[in-house]
C-alpha positions in Angstrom: -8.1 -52.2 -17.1 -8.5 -48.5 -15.6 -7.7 -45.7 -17.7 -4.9 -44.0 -15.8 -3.7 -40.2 -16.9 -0.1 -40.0 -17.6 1.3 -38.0 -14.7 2.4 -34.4 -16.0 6.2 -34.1 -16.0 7.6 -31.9 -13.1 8.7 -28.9 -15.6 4.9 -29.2 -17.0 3.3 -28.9 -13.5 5.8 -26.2 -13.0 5.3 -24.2 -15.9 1.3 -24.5 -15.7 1.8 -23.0 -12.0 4.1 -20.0 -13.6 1.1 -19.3 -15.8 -1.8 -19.5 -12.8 0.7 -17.2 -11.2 1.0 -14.7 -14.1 -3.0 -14.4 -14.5 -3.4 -13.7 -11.0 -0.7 -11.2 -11.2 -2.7 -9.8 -14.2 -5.9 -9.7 -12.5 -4.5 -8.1 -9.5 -4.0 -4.7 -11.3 -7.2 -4.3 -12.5 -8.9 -5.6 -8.7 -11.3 -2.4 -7.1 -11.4 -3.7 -3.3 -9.1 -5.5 -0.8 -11.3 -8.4 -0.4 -11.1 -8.9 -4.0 -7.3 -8.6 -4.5 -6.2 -11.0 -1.4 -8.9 -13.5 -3.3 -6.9 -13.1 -6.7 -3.7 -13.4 -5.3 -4.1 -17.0 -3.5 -2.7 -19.5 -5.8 -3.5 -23.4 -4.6 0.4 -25.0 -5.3 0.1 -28.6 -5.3 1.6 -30.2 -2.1 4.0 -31.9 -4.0 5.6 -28.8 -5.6 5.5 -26.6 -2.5 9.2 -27.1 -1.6 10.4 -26.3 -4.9 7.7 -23.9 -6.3 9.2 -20.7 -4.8 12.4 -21.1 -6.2 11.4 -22.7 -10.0 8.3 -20.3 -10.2 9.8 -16.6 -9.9 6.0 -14.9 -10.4 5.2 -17.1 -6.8 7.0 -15.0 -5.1 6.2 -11.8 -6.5 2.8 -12.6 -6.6 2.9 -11.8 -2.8 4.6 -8.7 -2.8 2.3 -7.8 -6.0 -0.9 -8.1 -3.4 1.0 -5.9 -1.1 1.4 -2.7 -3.0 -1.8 -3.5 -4.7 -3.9 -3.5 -1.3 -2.1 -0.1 -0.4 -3.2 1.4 -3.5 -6.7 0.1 -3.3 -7.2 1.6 0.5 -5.4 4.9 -1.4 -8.0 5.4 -3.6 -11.0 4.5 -1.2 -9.7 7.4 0.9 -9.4 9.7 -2.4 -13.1 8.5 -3.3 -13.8 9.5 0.5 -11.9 12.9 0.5 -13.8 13.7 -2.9 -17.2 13.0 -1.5 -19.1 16.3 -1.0 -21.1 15.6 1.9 -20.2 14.4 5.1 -23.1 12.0 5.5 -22.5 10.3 2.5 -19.1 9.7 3.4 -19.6 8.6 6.8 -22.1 5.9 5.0 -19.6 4.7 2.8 -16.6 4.5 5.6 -19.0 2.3 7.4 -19.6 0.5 3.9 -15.8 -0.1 3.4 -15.1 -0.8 7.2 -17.6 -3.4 7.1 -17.5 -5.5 3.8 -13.7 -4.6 2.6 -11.9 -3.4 5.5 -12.2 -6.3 7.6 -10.2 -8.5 5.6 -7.4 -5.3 5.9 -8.2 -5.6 9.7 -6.7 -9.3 9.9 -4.2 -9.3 7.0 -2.8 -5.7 7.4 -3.5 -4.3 11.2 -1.0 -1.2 10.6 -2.7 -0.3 7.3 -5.9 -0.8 8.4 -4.7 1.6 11.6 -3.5 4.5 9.5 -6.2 4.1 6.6 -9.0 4.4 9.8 -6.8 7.6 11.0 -7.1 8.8 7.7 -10.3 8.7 7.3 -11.8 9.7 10.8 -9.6 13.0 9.7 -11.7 13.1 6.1 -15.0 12.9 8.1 -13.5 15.7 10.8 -12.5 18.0 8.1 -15.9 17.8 6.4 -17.9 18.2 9.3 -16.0 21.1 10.3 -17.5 22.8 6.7 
């Protein structure tokens, strides 16, 4: 006879998600680049708890709105660490660094943000050319 795994009960499967959920959530805070925090924040729900996970799993749908604010505040700082950087050169390098390997997830996922954080930065490079 086969040895068949007892099926985890629906509130098990449920509560395992809340917990996937919750360590993304944790990891998002401490994420350093857009690319990385849209990674960390895709959680795999099991196709049969996808029309019941949003409403039994509350950290689901925060989880979303978590990646959110978290992207804004990553493309915040990248524009800080630009603004801070002395020369002009280097920081042209590095906006071509960021538009290239993390900005073009932005580009796809967040058009406007990736619109104003580009506006903010041609600015940056503008002001420190004019030094």
């Amino acid at each position: 006879m086969s040895d068949h795994q007892t099926p985890a009960s629906l509130d098990e499967e449920l509560a395992h998600l809340e917990g996937v959920c919750q360590r993304a959530a944790q990891a998002l805070s401490s994420s350093r680049s857009v690319r990385e925090t849209v990674t960390l924040a895709e959680v795999d729900v099991p196709h049969h708890l996808k029309a019941i996970a949003s409403v039994k799993v509350p950290t689901l749908g925060r989880l979303a709105r978590a990646r959110d604010m978290r992207v804004e505040e990553v493309v915040r700082e990248q524009l800080e660490s630009l603004s801070r950087e002395y020369s002009e050169v280097v920081a042209g390098r590095e906006l071509d660094r960021l538009k290239g390997v993390d900005w073009s997830v932005l580009r796809a996922s967040y058009p406007d943000i990736y619109a104003k954080a580009l506006r903010q930065a041609n600015l940056i490079l503008e002001r420190k050319r004019k030094r």
